[in-house]
N, C-alpha and C positions, 0 to 999 in steps of 0.2 A: 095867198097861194096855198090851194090843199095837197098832201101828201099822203099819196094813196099808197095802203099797205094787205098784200093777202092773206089772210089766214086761214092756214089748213084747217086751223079745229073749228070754224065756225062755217062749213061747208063752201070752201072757197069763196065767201062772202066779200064784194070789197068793203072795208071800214075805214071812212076815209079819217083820218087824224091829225088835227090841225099846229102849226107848230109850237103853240101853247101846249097840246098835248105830249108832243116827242117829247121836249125839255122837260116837264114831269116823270116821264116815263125813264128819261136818265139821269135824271137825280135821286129818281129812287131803287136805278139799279146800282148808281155809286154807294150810294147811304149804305145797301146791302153788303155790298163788297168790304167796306171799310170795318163792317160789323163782323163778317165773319174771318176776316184776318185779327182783329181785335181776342177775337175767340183760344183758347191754349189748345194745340195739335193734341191728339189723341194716335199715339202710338200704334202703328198698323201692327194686326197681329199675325205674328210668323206661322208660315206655311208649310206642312211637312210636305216635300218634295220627296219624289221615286227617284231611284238612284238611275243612271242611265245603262247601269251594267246589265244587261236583258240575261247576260248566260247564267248569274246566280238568281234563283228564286230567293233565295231569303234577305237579299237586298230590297226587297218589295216592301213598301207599308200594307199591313191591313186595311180593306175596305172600311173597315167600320171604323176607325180613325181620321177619315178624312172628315169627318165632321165633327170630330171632338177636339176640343184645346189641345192646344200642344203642352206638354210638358218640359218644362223650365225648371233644374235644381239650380240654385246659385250655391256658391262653399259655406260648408259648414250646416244648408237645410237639405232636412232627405223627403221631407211631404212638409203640405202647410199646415202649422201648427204645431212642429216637430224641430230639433234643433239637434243635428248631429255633431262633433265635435271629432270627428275622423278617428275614433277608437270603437272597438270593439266593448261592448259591457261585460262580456262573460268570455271566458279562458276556457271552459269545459266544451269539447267536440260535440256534434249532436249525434251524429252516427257512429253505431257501436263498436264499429272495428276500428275508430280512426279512438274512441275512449278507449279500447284496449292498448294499443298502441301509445294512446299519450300515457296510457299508467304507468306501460312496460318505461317508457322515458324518463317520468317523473321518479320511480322510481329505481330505477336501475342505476340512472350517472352517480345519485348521493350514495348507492353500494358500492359501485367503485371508487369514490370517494372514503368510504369508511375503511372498505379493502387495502387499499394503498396506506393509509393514513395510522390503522390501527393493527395489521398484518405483516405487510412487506415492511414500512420502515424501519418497524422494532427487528425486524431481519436482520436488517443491514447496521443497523445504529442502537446499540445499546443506551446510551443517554444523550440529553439533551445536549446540541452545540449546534452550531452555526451553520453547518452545512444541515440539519435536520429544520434549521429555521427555515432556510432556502426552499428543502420541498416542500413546506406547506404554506409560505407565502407563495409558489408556484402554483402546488395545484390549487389553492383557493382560488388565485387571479384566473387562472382557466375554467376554474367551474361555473365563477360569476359571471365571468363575457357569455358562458355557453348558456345559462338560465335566461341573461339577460339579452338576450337577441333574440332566445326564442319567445320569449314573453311578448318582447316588440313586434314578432311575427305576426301572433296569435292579438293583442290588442290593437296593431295599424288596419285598418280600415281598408281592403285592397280593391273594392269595390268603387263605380264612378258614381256614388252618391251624393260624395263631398266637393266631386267637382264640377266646373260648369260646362253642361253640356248642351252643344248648341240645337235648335229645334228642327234645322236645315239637317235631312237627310244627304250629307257631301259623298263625293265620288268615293268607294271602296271603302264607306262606313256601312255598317248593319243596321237594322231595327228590330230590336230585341221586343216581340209582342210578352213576353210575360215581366219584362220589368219596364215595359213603354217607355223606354229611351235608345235615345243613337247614341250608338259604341264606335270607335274608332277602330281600325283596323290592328288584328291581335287581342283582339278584346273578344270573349268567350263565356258562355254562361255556364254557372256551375251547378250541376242538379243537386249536389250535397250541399253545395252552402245555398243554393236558392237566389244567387245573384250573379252578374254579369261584373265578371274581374277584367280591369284593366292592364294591358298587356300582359296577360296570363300566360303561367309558366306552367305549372302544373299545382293538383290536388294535393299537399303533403297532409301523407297517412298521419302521421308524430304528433305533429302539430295539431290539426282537426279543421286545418284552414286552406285555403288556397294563396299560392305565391304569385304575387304580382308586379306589378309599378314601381307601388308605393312599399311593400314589403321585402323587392325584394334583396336590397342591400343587408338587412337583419339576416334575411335567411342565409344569404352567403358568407356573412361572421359566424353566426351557429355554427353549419359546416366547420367553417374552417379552423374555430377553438375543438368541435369537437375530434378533427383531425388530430390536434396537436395534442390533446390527450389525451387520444388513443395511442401516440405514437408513445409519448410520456411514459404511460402508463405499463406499456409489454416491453419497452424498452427496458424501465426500471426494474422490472419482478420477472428478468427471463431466465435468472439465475435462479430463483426462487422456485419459479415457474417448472425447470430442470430438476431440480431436485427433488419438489414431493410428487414430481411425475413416478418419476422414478422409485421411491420410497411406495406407491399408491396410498398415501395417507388421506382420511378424510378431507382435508383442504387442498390435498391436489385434485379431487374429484372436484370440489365446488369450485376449484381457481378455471377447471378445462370445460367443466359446464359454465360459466360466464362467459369466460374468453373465447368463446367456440373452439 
């Protein structure tokens, strides 16, 4: 019994093939089959998708992306080869009004520090006792929270470098062409720090960083030690404050040029 079969590619030719032949032909399509399941899957590579929102342009990938890898940070790497560890390396601001500003910080909270500490208390407290212990295990514990949250500002990492960000352009995320990743929504690039902060607050002048995410619990202790010694601090010296206004003595000029 022959078994006639057509084939396009050899110009509708019939070939006819006997069925010795078929049983070869599917034993060596099984053989193949079993070889390429044998084989370990090779991971499809993720596709950067346009977002469907048409009224925002910047939801758009660039054309010239659609043929290059996507970019993949996992925690902790910020390029390959590089190993970031979700801190900042350097404390000093780059641009020059956010270093004046951090100066004026740095150094102004330890003058009010020294003010209170070597000024007004000998004011009020001729020798040492117990209640003169109190205000300076007070202000010290205020001055520490307030150095020490802003430090944590300034070295947490507010940027989405350190976290994983997926390659799929999702519904009401961005694509930030100068740092080639999707941002979530609230996430915003910063011209002065040169990166794209996650859920961005704002630019702080003081500091030299931007407030974000991940920073900004620290930013909001800073505030709010440095609320409490501001309060502390014109609370305790208004009596003081009162009087070399009054008298115009050289340190009531520098006490109302400090304290505005």
């Amino acid at each position: 019994m022959r078994i006639h079969h057509r084939s396009h590619a050899a110009g509708n030719n019939n070939i006819p093939l006997t069925g010795r032949a078929m049983t070869l032909l599917a034993t060596h399509t099984a053989s193949n089959l079993l070889v390429s399941r044998s084989l370990p899957r090779q991971p499809a590579a993720p596709q950067l998708l346009a977002s469907h929102h048409t009224q925002n342009p910047t939801n758009y990938c660039p054309l010239n992306i659609w043929n290059s890898p996507p970019v993949l940070r996992s925690p902790g790497q910020d390029s390959p080869g590089t190993v970031n560890m979700g801190k900042n390396t350097t404390i000093i601001p780059r641009n020059a009004t956010d270093k004046a500003l951090f100066l004026f910080m740095v150094v102004g909270i330890p003058f009010g520090v020294f003010w209170l500490g070597f000024v007004i208390l000998p004011h009020y407290h001729s020798e040492l006792n117990s209640i003169v212990v109190m205000h300076i295990i007070a202000v010290v514990f205020v001055t520490y929270n307030i150095f020490h949250n802003l430090l944590l500002v300034i070295r947490t990492d507010a940027s989405g470098r350190t976290s994983f960000l997926p390659s799929v352009l999702k519904p009401g995320w961005r694509y930030c062409a100068i740092c080639q990743v999707n941002y979530p929504p609230r996430s915003y690039h910063c011209h002065i720090c040169d990166e794209c902060i996650l859920k961005r607050d704002h630019h702080c002048k003081f500091t030299g960083c931007c407030v974000g995410y991940h920073n900004h619990r620290y930013f909001l202790m800073g505030i709010f030690y440095i609320f409490i010694g501001a309060l502390y601090g014109i609370y305790y010296q208004w009596d003081y404050f009162a009087h070399t206004w009054s008298s115009h003595s050289p340190n009531g000029v520098i006490l109302v040029t400090y304290t505005g």
